[in-house]
C-alpha positions in Angstrom: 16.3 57.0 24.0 13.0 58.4 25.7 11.0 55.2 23.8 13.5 52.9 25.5 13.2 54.2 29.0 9.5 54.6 29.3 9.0 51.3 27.6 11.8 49.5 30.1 10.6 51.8 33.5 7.1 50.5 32.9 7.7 46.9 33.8 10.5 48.2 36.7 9.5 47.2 40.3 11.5 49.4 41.9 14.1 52.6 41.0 17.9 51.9 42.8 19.6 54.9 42.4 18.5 58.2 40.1 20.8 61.4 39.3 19.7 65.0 40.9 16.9 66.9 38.7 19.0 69.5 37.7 22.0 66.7 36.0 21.7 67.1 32.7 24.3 64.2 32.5 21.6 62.2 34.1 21.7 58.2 35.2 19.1 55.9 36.2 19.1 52.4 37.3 16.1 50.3 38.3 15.4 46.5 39.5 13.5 44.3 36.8 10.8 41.8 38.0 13.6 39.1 36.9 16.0 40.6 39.5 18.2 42.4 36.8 18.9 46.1 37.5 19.0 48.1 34.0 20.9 51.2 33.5 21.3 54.0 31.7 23.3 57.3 31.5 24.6 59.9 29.4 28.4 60.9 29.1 28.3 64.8 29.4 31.4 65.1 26.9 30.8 62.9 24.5 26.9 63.1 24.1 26.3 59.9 24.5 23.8 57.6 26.3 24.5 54.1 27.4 22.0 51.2 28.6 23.3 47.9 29.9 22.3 45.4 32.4 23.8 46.0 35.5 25.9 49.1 34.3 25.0 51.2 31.7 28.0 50.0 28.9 26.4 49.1 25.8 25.4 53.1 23.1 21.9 53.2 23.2 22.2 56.9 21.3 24.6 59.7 20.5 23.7 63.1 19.9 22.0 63.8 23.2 22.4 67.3 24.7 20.1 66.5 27.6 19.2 63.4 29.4 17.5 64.9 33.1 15.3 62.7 35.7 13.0 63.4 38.0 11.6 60.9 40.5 7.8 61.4 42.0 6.5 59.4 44.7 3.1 57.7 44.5 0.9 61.0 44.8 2.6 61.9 41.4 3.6 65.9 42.9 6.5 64.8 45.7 10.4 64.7 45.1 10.7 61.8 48.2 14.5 61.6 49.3 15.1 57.6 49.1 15.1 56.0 45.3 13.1 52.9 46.1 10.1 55.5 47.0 9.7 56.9 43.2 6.8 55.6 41.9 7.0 57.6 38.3 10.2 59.1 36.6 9.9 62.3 34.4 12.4 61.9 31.6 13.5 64.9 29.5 16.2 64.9 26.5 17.1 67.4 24.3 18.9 67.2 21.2 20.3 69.1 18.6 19.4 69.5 15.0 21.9 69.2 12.5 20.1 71.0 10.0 19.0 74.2 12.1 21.9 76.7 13.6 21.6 76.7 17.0 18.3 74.4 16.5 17.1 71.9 19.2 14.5 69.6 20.1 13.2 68.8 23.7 11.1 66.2 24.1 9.7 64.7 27.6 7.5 61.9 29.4 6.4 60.4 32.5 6.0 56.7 33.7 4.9 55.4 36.0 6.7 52.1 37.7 3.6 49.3 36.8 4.7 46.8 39.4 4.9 48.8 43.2 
């Protein structure tokens, strides 16, 4: 899920709409040089994250406890208010281990948008 996200925000030109930092349900959509917005977001009951093109309706993973955003404006340090601002996205996701009680794994990156 993280692979997928960096590797598809990279070539993003701008970010349309992206969930509160503190959503651990998070969602994220952002325009495509080609004029196609991709989405993603995780389903808080069942664990799930979906990516699709235009709305986020295809499983891209299942398992995931976390899936939180952040959006930083060009200086790389500021939260700015309006989506088409962010100019790099801080991704977190956190999942559980199936062979560990009460085991987990958080894992995180940042992109930056290529094309701004």
């Amino acid at each position: 899920t993280l692979r997928h996200v960096v590797r598809q925000v990279r070539q993003a030109t701008s970010v349309q709409s992206i969930s509160t930092a503190s959503e651990t349900a998070g969602s994220l959509s952002v325009l495509m040089a080609s004029g196609q917005t991709y989405a993603w977001q995780r389903n808080g009951t069942t664990n799930k994250v979906s990516f699709g093109v235009t709305t986020a309706d295809s499983l891209l993973a299942t398992g995931i406890e976390e899936f939180s955003l952040l959006g930083y404006a060009s200086d790389g340090t500021t939260t700015p208010e309006v989506p088409r601002d962010i100019r790099a996205i801080r991704c977190q996701v956190r999942v559980e281990l199936p062979r560990e009680s009460g085991g987990s794994r958080t894992v995180n990156s940042q992109v930056w948008l290529r094309a701004w």
